[in-house]
SEROFI-349941 format. One line per 4 residues: number of its first residue (from 1); their letters; for each residue x negated, y negated, z negated of C-alpha. Coordinates in steps of 0.05 Angstrom, whole numbers, plus 5000, padded with zeros to 4 digits. Each point is the difference from the previous one (the first is absolute). Example, Ala and Ser with C-alpha at 12.3 -4.5 7.8 and 13.67 -1.06 7.14 Angstrom:
! SEROFI-349941
1	AS	4754,5090,4844 ~ 4973,4931,5013 .
! end
This chain:
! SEROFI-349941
1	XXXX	2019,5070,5904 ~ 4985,4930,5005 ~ 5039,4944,4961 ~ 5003,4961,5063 .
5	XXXX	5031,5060,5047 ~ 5053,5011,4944 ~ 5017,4927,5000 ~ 5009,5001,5070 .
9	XXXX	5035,5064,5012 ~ 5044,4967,4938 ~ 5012,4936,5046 ~ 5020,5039,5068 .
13	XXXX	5058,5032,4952 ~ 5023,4941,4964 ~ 4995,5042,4937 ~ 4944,4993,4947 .
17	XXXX	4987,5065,4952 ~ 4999,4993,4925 ~ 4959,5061,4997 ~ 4950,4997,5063 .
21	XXXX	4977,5067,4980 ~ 5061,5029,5037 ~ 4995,4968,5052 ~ 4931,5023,5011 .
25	XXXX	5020,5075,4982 ~ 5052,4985,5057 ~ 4940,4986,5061 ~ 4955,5062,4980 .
29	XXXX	5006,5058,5043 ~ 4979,5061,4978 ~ 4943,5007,5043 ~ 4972,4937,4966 .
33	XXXX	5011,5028,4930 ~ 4967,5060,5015 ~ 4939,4966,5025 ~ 4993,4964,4949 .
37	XXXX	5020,5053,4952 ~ 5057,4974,4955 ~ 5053,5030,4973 ~ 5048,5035,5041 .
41	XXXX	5059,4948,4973 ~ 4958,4941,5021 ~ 5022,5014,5067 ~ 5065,4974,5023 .
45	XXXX	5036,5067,5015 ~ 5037,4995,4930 ~ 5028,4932,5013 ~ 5022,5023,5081 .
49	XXXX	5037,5054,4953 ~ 5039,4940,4962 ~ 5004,4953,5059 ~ 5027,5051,5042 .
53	XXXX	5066,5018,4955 ~ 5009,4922,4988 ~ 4994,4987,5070 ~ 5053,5056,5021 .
57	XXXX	5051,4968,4946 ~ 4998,4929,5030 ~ 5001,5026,5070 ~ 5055,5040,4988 .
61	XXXX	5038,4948,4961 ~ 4983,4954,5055 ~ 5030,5052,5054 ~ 5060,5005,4964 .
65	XXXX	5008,4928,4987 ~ 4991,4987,5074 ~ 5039,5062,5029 ~ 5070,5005,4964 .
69	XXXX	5027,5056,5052 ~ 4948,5044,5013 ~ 5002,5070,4972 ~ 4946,5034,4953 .
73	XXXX	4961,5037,5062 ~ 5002,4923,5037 ~ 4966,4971,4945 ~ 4953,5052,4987 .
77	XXXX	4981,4995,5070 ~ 4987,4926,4998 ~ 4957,4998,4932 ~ 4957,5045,5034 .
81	XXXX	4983,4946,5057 ~ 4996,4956,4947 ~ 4950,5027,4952 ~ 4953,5051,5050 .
85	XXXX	4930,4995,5007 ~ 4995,4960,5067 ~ 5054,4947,4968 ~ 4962,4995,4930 .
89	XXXX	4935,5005,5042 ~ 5032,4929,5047 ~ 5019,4962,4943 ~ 4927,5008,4961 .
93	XXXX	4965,4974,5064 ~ 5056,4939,4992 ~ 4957,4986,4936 ~ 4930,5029,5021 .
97	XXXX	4996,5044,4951 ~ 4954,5036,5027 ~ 4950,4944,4982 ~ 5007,5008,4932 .
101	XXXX	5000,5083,4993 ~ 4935,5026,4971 ~ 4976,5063,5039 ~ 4950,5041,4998 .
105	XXXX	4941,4991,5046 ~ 5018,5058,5048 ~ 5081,4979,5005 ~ 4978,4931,5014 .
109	XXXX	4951,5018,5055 ~ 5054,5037,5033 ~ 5055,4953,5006 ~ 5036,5016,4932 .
113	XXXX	5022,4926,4993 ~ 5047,5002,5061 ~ 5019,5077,4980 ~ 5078,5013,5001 .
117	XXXX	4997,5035,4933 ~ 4951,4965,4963 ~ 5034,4934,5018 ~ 5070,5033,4982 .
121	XXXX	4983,5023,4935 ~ 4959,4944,4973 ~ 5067,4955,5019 ~ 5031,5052,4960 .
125	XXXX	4952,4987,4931 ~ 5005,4925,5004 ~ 5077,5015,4987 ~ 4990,5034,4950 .
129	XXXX	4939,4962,4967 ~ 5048,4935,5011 ~ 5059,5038,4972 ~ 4956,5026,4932 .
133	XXXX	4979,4924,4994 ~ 5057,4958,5019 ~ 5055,5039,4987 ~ 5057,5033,5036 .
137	XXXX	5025,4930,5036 ~ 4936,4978,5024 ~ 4978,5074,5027 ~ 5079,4982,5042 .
141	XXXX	4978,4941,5026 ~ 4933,5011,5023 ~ 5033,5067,5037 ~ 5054,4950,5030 .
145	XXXX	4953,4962,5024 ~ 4946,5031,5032 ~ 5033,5061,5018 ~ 5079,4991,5013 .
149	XXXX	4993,4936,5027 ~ 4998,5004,5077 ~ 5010,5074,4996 ~ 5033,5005,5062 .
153	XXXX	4949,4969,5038 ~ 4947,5054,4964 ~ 5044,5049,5017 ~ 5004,4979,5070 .
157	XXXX	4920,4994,4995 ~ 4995,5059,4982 ~ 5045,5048,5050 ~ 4984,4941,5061 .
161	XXXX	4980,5055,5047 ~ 5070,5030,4987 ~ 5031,4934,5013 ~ 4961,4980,5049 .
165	XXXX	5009,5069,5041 ~ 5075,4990,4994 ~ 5001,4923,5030 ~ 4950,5034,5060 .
169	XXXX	5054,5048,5010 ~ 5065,4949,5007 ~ 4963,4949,5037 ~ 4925,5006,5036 .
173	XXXX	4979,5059,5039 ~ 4923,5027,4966 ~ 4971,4989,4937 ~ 4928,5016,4980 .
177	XXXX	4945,4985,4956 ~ 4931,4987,5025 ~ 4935,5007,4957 ~ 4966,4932,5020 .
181	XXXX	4938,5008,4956 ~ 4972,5029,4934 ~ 4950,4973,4959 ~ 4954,5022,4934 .
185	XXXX	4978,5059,4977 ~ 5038,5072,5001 ~ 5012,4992,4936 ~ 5019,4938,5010 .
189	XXXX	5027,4986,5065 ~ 5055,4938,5022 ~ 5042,5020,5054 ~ 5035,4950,5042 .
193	XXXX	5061,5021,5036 ~ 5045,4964,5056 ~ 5078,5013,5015 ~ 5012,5013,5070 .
197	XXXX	5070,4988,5019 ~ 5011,5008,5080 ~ 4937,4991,5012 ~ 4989,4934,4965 .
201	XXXX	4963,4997,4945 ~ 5048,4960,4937 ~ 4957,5013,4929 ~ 4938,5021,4984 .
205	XXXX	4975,5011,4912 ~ 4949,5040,4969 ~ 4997,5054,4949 ~ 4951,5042,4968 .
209	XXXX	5031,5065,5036 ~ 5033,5000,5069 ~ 5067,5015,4965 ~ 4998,4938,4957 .
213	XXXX	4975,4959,5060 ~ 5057,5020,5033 ~ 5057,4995,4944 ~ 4966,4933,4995 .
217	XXXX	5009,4988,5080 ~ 5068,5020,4993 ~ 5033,4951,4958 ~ 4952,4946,5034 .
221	XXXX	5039,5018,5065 ~ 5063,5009,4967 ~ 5002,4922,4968 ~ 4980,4979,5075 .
225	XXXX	5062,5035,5032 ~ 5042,4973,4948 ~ 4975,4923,5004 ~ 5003,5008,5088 .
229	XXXX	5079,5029,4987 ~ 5014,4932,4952 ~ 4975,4964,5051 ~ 5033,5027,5046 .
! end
């Protein structure tokens, strides 16, 4: 990896690694080690391993913290939202990490740096790469950051259709989603999708499947309603 990509994937999270090697281990998927055949450790599946249990203590900590009379099933419940796949997946676009993975050939023909899980579990291994090199506190505040902070907005990002099906349902009569174009290559493709609400057309974002395009559309249209109801 080049000393200039590290630097700058260093400067989007405010944190610079004594030990660079980590964070390198940390961005290399799998596919990329085994195209270039390395070890099977130089990949970062061991450090998702770490970064996953040090995630789930601050989270949990964090839920605790913030919810002083909610049972053990209610907090379960909400760490869940909190540290799935399409959540973790959210909060490594936040810090393009996807720029910075090194794939394979084959993943990164077919879309593998905007893929759920590879984006997921790579946010996953720079915990624990930052957690092996900075220690406990710094591994805390670089999961505060960029994944606690704002959670409820990700979490509202990330069930919008849910949301934005229950607002459709107190207040406007239809609600749809229209493909408006696609674009690129099948393996490839950009889908652009527009919210419909009575027959007016409110949002429109793209996504690299219809069902992101949509979630996308979703909390587009949902931050519109909102802003028109302050407004009055």
């Amino acid at each position: 990896m080049r000393q200039d990509k590290i630097l700058e994937f260093e400067k989007q999270i405010g944190y610079q690694f004594e030990n660079t090697d980590l964070l390198v281990t940390a961005l290399t998927h799998s596919s990329y080690s085994n195209e270039k055949r390395l070890h099977k450790y130089e990949c970062n599946e061991r450090l998702e391993f770490l970064g996953d249990a040090v995630l789930e203590l601050v989270s949990s900590e964090y839920i605790f913290q913030h919810n002083p009379k909610k049972p053990e099933g209610d907090l379960t419940r909400i760490r869940a939202s909190y540290v799935c796949e399409p959540t973790l997946a959210l909060c490594a676009r936040e810090i393009h990490l996807g720029e910075y993975i090194l794939l394979g050939k084959g993943e990164d023909m077919t879309g593998g740096r905007d893929r759920d899980s590879i984006l997921s579990d790579a946010m996953e291994a720079t915990i624990g790469a930052v957690y092996l090199d900075g220690g406990f506190q710094r591994a805390k505040e670089y999961i505060e950051h960029f994944i606690l902070k704002d959670i409820e907005k990700k979490k509202l990002f990330y069930d919008s259709k849910t949301f934005l099906q229950e607002i459709i349902q107190r207040e406007h009569d239809s609600l749809e989603y229209v493909l408006l174009s696609e674009q690129g290559p099948d393996h490839n493709k950009i889908f652009n999708v527009g919210v419909v609400i009575d027959g007016t057309q409110i949002a429109e974002a793209s996504g690299r499947t219809k069902k992101k395009a949509e979630q996308a559309a979703a909390y587009e249209a949902i931050l519109k309603l909102e802003a028109k109801d302050k407004r009055g």
